[in-house]
C-alpha positions, 0 to 999 in steps of 0.5 A: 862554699860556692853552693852556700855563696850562691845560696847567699847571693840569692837571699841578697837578690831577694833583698835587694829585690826588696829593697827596690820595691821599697823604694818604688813605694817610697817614691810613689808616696813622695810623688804624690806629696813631693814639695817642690819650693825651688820655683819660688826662690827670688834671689836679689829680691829687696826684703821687707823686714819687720820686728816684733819690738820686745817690751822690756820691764823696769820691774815686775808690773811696770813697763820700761818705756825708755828702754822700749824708746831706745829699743824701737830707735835701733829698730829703726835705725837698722831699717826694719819697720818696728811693731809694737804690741806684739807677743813680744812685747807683752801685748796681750798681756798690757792693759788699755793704758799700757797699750796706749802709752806704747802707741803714743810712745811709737808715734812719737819715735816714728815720725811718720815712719811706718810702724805696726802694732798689735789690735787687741780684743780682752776676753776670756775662753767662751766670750762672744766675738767682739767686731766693735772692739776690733774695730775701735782697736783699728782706728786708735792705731790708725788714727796714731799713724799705725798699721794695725794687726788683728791679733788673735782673741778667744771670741774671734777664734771660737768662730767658723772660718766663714766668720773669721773672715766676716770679722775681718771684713767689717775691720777693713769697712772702717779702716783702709790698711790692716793686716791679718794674723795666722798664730799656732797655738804654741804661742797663744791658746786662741791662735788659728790658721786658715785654710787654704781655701780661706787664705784665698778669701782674705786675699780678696780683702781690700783693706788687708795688705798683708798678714803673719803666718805663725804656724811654724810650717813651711808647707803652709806658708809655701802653699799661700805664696803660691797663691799669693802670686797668683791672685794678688802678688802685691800682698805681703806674706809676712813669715812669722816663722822663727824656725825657719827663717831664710822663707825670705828667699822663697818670696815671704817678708817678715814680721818675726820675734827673733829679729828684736835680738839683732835688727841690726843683724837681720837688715844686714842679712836682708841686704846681702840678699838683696845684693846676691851676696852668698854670705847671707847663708852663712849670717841667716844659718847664725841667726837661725841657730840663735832662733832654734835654741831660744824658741824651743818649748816652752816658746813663749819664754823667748821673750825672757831669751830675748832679755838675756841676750839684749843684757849680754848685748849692753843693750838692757840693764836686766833680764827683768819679765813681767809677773807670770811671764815664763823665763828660761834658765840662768844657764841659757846665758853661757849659750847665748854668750857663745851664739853673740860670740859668733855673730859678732855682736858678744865679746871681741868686737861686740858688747862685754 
């Protein structure tokens, strides 16, 4: 027995041996990939909280602009800075007159606070890019005392990277304060990211203060505030990553989707932040369990999520999308029951 126990032992050595030149390699490769994040944390920092206001339908084909008045004034009274014409709210979807009355009704709710809303350019795949449009689309925001956010278009994503950013140049040649748009092509087909090496450019851009990363990736967004705070620490990298949302701790504000189910909830998150208040774990782990589930393939259908919990929130009548719009399962609201339940807002203490 002690010859076949020694004999077992050395086939353990051997492995083990194995198991350590495993690692070694396994090491050598995170070496030469290691991410290393923890330098960028900020803790106590004030956050920047926009929302992605979702437009809610009365029916079908026409827009709710009284539930979407109601909707931008919780927005407001919970101290996020609304945006509208978004994704979420249908924005590449409305016409000219739809997306004018939402600027008009945005104008009329803020004041004169700030607001943000989404420049449009209707175009088709293999349209040419159009600058003018942008550039009319700019101003009419402005001029309705907005920020605009140049939203992604087929014309604008069939260019080299070089022009891209020469289109957002000539934006920033007839508007003082804009913000750019990086979008993965999960939520829209014309969606790009830049490289790093043209994030650097955009920083170099005046007039853009700012812009959304929607790549739902961290290592990106890491990368930019890195540059970020070394070329320009005053611009804003406004995480669109419904995903992964506590990049806010790491130095990104955001303009996100996810928001618009609870602004209430993600300003209360953002002052414990603020306040180094260790319960804003536990509230940002809820809010991101509510994102994971509702963002999930396909992921535009978040928006009819949105209305499922706005509805479980007595905060919309119905669950109404617009027509073409894809929608999620009757069976989601016993889910998102469960998530409001947890947040507080569903049930004891919250709506019915």
């Amino acid at each position: 027995m002690s010859d076949a126990v020694v004999g077992m032992s050395d086939a353990v050595v051997g492995m083990s041996d194995a198991v350590v030149g495993m690692s070694d390699a396994v090491v050598g490769m995170s070496d030469a990939s290691r991410v290393e994040p923890y330098d960028l944390l900020r803790p106590g920092r004030r956050i920047t909280g926009m929302s992605a206001v979702l437009l809610p339908f009365s029916d079908a084909r026409t827009p709710d602009l009284d539930g979407l008045r109601a909707h931008l004034v919780r927005t407001l009274e919970a101290g996020l800075v609304p945006a509208v014409n978004m994704d979420t709210g249908y924005g590449p979807t409305l016409d000219d007159e739809q997306r004018v009355a939402v600027l008009d009704l945005a104008r009329s709710v803020c004041a004169g606070a700030e607001f943000v809303a989404g420049a449009h350019v209707d175009d088709e795949p293999g349209d040419p890019p159009d600058g003018d449009r942008y550039r009319q689309q700019a101003e009419l925001i402005a001029g309705h005392g907005g920020t605009p956010i140049l939203f992604p278009s087929h014309g604008l994503g069939s260019l080299d990277e070089d022009g891209r950013l020469a289109a957002m140049r000539s934006v920033g040649e007839s508007c003082d304060r804009f913000l750019g748009f990086e979008l993965s092509r999960a939520f829209h087909p014309a969606g790009f990211v830049l490289s790093i090496d043209g994030y650097r450019e955009l920083l170099a851009i005046d007039a853009c203060v700012g812009a959304k990363h929607s790549s739902l990736e961290r290592q990106p967004e890491w990368d930019r505030l890195r540059l970020r705070d070394e070329v320009r620490p005053e611009f804003m990298v406004l995480t669109g990553n419904d995903l992964a949302i506590d990049m806010v701790c790491y130095g990104s504000d955001y303009l996100l989707g996810i928001s618009t189910f609870a602004p209430d909830l993600f300003a209360e998150r953002d002052r414990r932040w603020a306040a180094g208040d260790p319960s804003f774990h536990q509230l940002n782990d809820d809010l991101q369990y509510l994102g994971r589930f509702t963002f999930r393939t396909p992921v535009p259908a978040y928006k009819h999520s949105a209305a499922q919990f706005l509805v479980l929130r007595g905060w919309m009548d119905d669950d109404t999308t617009p027509e073409g719009a894809p929608r999620r399962p009757d069976a989601d609201v016993a889910v998102l029951r469960e998530i409001g339940e947890r947040l507080g807002v569903v049930g004891v203490g919250g709506a019915a």
